[in-house]
KEMIMAR-101269 format. One record per residue: residue in one letter; x, y, z of N, C-alpha, C in turn. Coordinates in nm, 3 decimals. Layout:
// KEMIMAR-101269
res / n.c1 / n.c2 / n.c3 / ca.c1 / ca.c2 / ca.c3 / c.c1 / c.c2 / c.c3
a / X / Y / Z / X / Y / Z / X / Y / Z $
...
//
This chain:
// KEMIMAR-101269
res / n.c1 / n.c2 / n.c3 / ca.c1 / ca.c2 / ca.c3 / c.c1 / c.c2 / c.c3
x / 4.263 / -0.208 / -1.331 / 4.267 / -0.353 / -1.323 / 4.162 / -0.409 / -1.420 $
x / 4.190 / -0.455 / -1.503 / 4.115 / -0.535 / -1.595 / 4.048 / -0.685 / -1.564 $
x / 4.111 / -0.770 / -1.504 / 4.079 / -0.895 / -1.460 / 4.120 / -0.902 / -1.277 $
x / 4.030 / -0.894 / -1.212 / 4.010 / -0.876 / -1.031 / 4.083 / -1.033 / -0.989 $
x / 4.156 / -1.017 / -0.877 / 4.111 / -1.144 / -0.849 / 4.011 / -1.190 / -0.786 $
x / 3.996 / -1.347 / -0.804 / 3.866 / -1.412 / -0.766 / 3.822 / -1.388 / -0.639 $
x / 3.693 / -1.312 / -0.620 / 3.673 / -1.326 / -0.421 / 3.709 / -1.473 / -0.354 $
x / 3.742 / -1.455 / -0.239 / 3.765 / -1.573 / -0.164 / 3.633 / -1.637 / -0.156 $
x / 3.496 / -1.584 / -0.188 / 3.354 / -1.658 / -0.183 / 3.349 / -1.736 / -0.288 $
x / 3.419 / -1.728 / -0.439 / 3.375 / -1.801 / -0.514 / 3.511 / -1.890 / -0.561 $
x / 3.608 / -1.920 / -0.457 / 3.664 / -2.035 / -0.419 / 3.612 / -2.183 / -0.466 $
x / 3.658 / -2.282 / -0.574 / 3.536 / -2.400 / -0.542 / 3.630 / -2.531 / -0.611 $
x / 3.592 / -2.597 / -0.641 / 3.713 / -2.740 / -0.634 / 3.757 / -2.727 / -0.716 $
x / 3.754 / -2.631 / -0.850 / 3.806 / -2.656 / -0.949 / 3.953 / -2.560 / -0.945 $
x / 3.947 / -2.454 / -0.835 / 4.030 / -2.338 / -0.813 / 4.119 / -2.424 / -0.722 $
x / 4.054 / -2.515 / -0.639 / 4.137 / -2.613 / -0.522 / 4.259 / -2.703 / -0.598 $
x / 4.142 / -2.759 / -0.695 / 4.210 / -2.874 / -0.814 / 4.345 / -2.787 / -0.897 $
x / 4.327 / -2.642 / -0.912 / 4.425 / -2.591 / -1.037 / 4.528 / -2.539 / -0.930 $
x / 4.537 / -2.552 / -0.787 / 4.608 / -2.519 / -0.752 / 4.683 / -2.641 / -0.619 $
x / 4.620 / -2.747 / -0.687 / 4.663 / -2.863 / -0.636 / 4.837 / -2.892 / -0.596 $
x / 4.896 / -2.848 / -0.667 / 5.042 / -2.854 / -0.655 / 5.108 / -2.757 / -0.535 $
x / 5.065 / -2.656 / -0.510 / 5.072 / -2.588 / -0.391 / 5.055 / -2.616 / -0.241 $
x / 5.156 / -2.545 / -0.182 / 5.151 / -2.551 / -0.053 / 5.000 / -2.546 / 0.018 $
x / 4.920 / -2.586 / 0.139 / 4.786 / -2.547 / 0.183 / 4.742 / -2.419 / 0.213 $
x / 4.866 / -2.375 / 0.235 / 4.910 / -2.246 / 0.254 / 4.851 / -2.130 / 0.121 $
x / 4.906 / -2.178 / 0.071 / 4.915 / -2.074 / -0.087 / 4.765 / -2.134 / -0.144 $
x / 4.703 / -2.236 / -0.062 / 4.571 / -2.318 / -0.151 / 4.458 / -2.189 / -0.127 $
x / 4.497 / -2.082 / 0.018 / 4.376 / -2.063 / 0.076 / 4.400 / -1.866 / 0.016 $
x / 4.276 / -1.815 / -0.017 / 4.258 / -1.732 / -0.064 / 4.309 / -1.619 / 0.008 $
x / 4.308 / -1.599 / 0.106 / 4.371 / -1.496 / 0.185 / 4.536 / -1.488 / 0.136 $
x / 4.579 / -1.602 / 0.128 / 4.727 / -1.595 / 0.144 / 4.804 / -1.627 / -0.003 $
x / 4.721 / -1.638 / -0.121 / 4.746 / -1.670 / -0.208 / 4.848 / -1.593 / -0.294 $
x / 4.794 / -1.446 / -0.281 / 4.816 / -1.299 / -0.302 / 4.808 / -1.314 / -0.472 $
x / 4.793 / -1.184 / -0.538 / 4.675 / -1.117 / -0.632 / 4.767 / -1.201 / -0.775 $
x / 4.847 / -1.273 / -0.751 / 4.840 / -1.265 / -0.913 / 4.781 / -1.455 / -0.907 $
x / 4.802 / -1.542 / -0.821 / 4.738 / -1.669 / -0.788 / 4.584 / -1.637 / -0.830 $
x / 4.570 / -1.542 / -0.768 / 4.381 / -1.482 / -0.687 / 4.316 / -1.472 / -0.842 $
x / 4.407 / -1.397 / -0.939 / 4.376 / -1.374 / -1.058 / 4.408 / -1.491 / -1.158 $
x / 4.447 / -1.521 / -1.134 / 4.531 / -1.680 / -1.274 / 4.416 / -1.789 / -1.225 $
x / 4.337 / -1.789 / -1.127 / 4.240 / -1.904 / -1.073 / 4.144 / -1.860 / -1.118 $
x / 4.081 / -1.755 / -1.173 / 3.995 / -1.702 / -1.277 / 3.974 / -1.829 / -1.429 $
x / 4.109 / -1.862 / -1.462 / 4.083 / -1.977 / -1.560 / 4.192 / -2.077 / -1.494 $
x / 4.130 / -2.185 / -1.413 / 4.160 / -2.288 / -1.315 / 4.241 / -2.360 / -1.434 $
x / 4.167 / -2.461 / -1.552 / 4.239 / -2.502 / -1.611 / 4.413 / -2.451 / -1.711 $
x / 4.396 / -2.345 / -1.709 / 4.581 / -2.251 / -1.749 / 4.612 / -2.273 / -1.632 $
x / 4.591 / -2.192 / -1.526 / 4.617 / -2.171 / -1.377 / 4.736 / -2.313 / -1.350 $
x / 4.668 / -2.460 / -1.369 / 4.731 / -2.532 / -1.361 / 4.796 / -2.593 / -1.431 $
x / 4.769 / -2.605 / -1.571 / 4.890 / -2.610 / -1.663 / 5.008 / -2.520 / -1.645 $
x / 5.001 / -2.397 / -1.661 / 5.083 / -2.257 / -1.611 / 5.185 / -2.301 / -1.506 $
x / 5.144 / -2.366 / -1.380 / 5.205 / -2.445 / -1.263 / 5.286 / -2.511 / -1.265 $
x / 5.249 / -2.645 / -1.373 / 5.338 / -2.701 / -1.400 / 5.456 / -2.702 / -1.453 $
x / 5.433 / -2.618 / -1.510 / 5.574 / -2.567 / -1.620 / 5.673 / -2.471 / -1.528 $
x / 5.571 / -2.343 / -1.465 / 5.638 / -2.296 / -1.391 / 5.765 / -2.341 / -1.288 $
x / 5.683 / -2.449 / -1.258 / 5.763 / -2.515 / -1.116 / 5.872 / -2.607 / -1.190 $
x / 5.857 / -2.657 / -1.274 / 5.972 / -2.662 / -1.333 / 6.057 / -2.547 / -1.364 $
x / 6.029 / -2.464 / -1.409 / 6.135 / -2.371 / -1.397 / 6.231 / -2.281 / -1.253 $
x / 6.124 / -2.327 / -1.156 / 6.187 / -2.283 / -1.030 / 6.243 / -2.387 / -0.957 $
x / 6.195 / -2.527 / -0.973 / 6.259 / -2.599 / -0.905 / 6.303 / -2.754 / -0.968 $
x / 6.267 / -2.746 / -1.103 / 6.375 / -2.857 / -1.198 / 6.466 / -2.824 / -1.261 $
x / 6.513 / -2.683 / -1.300 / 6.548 / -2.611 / -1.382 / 6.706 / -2.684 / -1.367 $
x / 6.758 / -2.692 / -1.448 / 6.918 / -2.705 / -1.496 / 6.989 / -2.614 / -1.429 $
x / 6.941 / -2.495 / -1.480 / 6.999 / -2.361 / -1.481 / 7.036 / -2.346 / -1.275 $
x / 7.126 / -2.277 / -1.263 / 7.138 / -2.242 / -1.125 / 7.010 / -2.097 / -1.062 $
x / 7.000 / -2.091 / -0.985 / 6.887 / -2.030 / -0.904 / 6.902 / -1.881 / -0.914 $
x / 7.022 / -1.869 / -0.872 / 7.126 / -1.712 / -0.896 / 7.087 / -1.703 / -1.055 $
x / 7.145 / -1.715 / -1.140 / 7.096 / -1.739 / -1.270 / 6.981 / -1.715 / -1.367 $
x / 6.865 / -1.773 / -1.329 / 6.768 / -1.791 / -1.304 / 6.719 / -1.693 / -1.221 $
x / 6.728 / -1.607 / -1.176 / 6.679 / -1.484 / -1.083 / 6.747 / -1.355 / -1.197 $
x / 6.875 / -1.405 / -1.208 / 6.937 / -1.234 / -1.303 / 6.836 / -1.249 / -1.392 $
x / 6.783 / -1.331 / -1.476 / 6.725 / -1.354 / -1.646 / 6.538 / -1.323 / -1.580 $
x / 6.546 / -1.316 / -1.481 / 6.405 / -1.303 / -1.452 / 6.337 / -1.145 / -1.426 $
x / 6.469 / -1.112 / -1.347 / 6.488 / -0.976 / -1.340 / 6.542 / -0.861 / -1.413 $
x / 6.574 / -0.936 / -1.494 / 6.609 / -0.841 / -1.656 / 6.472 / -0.840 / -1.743 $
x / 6.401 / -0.954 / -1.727 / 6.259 / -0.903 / -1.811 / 6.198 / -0.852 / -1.738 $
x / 6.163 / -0.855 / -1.592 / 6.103 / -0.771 / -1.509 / 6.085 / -0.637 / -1.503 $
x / 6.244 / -0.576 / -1.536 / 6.291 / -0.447 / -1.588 / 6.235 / -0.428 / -1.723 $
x / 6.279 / -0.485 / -1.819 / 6.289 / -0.421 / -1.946 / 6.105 / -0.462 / -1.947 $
x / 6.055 / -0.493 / -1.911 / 5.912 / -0.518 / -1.954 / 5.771 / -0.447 / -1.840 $
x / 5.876 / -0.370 / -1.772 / 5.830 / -0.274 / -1.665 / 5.716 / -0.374 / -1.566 $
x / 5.761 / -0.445 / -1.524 / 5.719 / -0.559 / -1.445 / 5.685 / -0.562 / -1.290 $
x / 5.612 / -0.457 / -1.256 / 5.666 / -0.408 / -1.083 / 5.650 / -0.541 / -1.015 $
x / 5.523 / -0.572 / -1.076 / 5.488 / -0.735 / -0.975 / 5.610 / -0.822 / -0.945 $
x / 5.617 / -0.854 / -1.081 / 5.746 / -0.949 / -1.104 / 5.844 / -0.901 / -1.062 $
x / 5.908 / -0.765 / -1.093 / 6.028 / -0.685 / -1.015 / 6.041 / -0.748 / -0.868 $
x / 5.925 / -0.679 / -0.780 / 5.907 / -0.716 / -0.650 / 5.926 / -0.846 / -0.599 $
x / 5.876 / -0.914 / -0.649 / 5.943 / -1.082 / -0.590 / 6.028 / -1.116 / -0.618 $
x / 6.080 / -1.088 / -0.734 / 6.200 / -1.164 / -0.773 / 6.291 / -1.097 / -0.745 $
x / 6.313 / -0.949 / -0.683 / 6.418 / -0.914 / -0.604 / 6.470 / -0.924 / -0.510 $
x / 6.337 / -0.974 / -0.406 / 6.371 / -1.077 / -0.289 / 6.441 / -1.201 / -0.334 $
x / 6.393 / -1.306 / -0.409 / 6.425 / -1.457 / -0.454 / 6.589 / -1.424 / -0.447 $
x / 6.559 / -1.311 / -0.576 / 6.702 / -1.324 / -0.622 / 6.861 / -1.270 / -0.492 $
x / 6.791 / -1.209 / -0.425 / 6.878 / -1.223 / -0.291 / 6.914 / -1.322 / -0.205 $
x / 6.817 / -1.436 / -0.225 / 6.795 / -1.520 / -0.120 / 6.865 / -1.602 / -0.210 $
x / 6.937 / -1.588 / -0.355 / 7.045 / -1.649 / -0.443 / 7.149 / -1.587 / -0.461 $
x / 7.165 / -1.471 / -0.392 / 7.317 / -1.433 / -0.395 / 7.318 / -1.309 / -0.459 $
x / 7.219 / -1.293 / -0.523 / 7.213 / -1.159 / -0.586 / 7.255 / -1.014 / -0.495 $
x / 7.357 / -0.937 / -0.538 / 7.331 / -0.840 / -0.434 / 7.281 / -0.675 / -0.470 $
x / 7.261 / -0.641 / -0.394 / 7.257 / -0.498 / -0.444 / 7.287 / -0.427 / -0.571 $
x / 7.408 / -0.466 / -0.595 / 7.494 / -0.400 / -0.695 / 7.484 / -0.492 / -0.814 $
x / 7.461 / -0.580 / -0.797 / 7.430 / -0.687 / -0.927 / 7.280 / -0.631 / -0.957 $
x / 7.179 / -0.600 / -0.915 / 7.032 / -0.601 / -0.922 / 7.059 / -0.422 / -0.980 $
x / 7.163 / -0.367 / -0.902 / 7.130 / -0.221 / -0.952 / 7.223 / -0.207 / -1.087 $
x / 7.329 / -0.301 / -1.119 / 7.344 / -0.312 / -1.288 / 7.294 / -0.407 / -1.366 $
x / 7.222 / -0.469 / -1.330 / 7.120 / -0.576 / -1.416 / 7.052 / -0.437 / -1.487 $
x / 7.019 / -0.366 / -1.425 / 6.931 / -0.239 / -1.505 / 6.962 / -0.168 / -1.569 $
x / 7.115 / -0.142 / -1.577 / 7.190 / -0.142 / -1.693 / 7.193 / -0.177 / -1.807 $
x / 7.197 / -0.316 / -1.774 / 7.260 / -0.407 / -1.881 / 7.401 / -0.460 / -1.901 $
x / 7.413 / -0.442 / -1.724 / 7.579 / -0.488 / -1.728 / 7.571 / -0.568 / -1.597 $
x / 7.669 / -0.641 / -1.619 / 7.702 / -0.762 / -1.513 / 7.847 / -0.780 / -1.488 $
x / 7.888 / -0.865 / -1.350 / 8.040 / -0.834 / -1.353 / 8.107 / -0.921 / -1.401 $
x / 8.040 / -1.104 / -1.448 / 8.143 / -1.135 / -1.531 / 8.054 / -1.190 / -1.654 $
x / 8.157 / -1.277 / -1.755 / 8.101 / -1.306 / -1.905 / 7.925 / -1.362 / -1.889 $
x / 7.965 / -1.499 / -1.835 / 7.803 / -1.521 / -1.829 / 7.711 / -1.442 / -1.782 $
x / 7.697 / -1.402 / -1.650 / 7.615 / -1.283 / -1.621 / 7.570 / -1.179 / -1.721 $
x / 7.712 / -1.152 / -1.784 / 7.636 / -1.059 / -1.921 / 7.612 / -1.098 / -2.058 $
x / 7.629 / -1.245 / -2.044 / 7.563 / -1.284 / -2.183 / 7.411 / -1.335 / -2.150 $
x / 7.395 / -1.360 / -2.000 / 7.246 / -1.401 / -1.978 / 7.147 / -1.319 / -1.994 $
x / 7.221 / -1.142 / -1.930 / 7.163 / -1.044 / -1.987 / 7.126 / -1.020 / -2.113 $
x / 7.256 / -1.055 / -2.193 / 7.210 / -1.020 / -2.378 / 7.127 / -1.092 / -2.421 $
x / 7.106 / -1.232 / -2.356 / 7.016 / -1.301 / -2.396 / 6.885 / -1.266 / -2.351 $
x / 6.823 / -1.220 / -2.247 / 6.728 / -1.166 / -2.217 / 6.665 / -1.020 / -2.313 $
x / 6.796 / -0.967 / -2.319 / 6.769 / -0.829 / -2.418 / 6.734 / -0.898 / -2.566 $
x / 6.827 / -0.957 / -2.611 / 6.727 / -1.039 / -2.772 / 6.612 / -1.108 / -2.775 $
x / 6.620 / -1.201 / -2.691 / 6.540 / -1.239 / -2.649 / 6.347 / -1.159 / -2.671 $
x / 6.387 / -1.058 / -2.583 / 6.277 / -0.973 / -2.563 / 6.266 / -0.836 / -2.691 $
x / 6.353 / -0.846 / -2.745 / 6.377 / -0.739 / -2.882 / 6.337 / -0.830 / -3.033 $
x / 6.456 / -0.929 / -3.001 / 6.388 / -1.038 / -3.163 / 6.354 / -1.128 / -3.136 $
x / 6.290 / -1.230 / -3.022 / 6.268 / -1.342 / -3.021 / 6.360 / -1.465 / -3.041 $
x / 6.506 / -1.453 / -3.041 / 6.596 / -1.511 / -3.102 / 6.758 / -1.463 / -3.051 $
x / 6.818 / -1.548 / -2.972 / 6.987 / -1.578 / -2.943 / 7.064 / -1.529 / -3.042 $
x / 7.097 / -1.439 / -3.043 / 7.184 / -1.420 / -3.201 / 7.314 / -1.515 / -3.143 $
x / 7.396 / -1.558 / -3.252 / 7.513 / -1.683 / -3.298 / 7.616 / -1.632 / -3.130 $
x / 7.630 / -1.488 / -3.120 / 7.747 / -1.440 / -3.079 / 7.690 / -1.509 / -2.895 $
x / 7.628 / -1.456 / -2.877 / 7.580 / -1.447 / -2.717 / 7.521 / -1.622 / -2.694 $
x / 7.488 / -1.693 / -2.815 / 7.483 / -1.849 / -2.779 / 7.627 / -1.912 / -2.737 $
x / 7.676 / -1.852 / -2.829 / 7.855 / -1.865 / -2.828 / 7.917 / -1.859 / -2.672 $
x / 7.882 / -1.715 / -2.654 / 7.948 / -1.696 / -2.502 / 7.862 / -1.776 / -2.391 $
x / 7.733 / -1.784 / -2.449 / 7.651 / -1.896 / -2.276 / 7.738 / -2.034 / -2.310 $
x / 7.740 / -2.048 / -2.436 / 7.775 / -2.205 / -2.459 / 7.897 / -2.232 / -2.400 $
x / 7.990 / -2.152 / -2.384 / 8.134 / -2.183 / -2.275 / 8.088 / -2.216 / -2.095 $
x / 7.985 / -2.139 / -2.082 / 7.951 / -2.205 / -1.947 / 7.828 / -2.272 / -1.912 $
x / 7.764 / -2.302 / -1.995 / 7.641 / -2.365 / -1.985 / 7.614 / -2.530 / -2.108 $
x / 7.551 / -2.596 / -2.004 / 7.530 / -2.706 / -2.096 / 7.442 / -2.707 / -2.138 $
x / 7.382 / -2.784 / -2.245 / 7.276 / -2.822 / -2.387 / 7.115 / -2.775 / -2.344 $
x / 7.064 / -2.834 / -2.197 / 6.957 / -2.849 / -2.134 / 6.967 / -2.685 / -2.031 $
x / 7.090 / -2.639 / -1.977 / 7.058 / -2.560 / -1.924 / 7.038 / -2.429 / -2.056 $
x / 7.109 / -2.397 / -2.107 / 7.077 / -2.351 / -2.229 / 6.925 / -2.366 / -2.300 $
x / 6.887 / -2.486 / -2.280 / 6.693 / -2.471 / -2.313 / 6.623 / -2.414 / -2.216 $
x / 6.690 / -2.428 / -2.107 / 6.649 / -2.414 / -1.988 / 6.619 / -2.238 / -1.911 $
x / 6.767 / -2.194 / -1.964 / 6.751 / -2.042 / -1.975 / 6.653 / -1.995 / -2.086 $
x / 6.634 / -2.000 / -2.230 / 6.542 / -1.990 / -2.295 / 6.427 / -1.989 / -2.294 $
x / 6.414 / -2.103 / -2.186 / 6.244 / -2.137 / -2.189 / 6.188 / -2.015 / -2.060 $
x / 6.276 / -2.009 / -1.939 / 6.259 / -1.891 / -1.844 / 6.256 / -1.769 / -1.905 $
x / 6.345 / -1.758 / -1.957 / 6.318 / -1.591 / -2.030 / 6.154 / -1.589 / -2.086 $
x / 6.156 / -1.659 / -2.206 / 6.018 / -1.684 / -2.226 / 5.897 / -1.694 / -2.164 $
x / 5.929 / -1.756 / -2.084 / 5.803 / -1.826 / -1.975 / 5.767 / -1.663 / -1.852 $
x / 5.892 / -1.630 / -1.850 / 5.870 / -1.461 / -1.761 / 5.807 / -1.350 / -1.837 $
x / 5.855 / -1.349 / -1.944 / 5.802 / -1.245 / -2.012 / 5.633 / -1.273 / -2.047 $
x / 5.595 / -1.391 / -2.061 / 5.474 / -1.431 / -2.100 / 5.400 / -1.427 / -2.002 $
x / 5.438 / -1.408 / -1.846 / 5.394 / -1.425 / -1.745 / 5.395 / -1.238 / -1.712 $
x / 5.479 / -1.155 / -1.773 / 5.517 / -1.040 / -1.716 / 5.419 / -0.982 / -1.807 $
x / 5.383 / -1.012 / -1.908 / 5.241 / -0.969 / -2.065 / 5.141 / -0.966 / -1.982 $
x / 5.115 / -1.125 / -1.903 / 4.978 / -1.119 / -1.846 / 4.950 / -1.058 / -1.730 $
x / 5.055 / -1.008 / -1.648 / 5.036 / -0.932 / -1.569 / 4.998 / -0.753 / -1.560 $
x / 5.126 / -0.770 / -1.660 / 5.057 / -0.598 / -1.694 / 4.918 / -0.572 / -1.782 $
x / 4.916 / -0.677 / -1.826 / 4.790 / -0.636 / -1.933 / 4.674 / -0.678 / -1.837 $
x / 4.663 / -0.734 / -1.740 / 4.560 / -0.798 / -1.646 / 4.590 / -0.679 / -1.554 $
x / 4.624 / -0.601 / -1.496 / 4.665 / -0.530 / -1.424 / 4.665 / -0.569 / -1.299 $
x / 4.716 / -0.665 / -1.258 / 4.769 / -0.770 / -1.122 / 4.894 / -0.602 / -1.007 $
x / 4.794 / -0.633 / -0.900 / 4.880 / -0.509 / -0.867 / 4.974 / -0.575 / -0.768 $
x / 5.046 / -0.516 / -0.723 / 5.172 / -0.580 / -0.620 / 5.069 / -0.606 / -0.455 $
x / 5.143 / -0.749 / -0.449 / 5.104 / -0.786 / -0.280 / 5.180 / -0.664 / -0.186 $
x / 5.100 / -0.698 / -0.106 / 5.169 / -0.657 / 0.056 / 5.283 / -0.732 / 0.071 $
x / 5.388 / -0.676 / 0.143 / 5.525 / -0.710 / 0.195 / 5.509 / -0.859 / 0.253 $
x / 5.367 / -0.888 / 0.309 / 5.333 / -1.037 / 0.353 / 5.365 / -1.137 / 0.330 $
x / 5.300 / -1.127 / 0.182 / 5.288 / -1.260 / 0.072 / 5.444 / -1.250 / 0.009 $
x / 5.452 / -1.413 / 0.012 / 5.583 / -1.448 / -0.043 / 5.572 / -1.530 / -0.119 $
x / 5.468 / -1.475 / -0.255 / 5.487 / -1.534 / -0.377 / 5.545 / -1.525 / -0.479 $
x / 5.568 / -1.655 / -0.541 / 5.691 / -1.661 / -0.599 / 5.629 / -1.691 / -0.722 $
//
């Protein structure tokens, strides 16, 4: 572990303040669980980070189901256990099932979008960039904003899945249900 999270002793308004948007619940150090515990280390990201985030979980265009496959494809391909682990719950609690989560790891899905969200996650994370063909196939089922919208999640996970492994954020207890 490279960066600990913060003891619950050195808790102080500015960790309160960056995590202002949160439940009271998720405010209090016990229950925060390790990757919060660690991102409150720099309060000011912590809460920028938040904001954006929560847009992506709960303004997002994109559908939730959706939005869980593309999360869990960088999770995988970016060996993500943290991220793996929650978002395999989420993504159940969107419909995801078994068999979708155990060929997401593939790289196969059972219909077009599903597997162009995948390809997009795989370029994505290979060149930084939608090649023409796989914009093509989201663009039949997705509109203008959800389309930025998937983009910016892929992105926003993987950048989140960098700082985790490289911070070495280890997986909560079965407890914590952070998202």
């Amino acid at each position: 572990m490279r960066v600990a999270p913060l003891p619950a002793d050195q808790w102080d308004e500015a960790v309160d303040g960056a995590l202002s948007s949160m439940s009271p619940e998720r405010r209090k150090p016990e229950l925060a669980g390790n990757l919060l515990a660690t991102l409150v280390r720099h309060p000011k990201l912590t809460k920028a980070f938040l904001r954006f985030n929560f847009h992506l979980l709960y303004g997002s265009t994109l559908s939730p189901r959706l939005r869980e496959l593309a999360v869990l494809r960088v999770a995988h391909l970016t060996n993500c256990e943290y991220e793996w682990r929650h978002h395999v719950r989420m993504g159940r609690e969107e419909g995801l099932t078994d068999q979708d989560i155990d060929a997401l790891q593939r790289g196969e899905a059972a219909d077009d979008l599903d597997q162009a969200v995948l390809r997009a996650v795989d370029e994505l994370q290979s060149t930084a960039a939608v090649s023409d063909a796989t914009w093509a196939a989201l663009s039949e089922h997705l509109e203008e904003r959800q389309l930025m919208d998937l983009v910016f999640t892929i992105g926003c996970y993987g950048a989140l899945a960098m700082a985790i492994n490289t911070f070495g954020v280890e997986p909560d207890s079965e407890t914590h249900a952070e998202r």
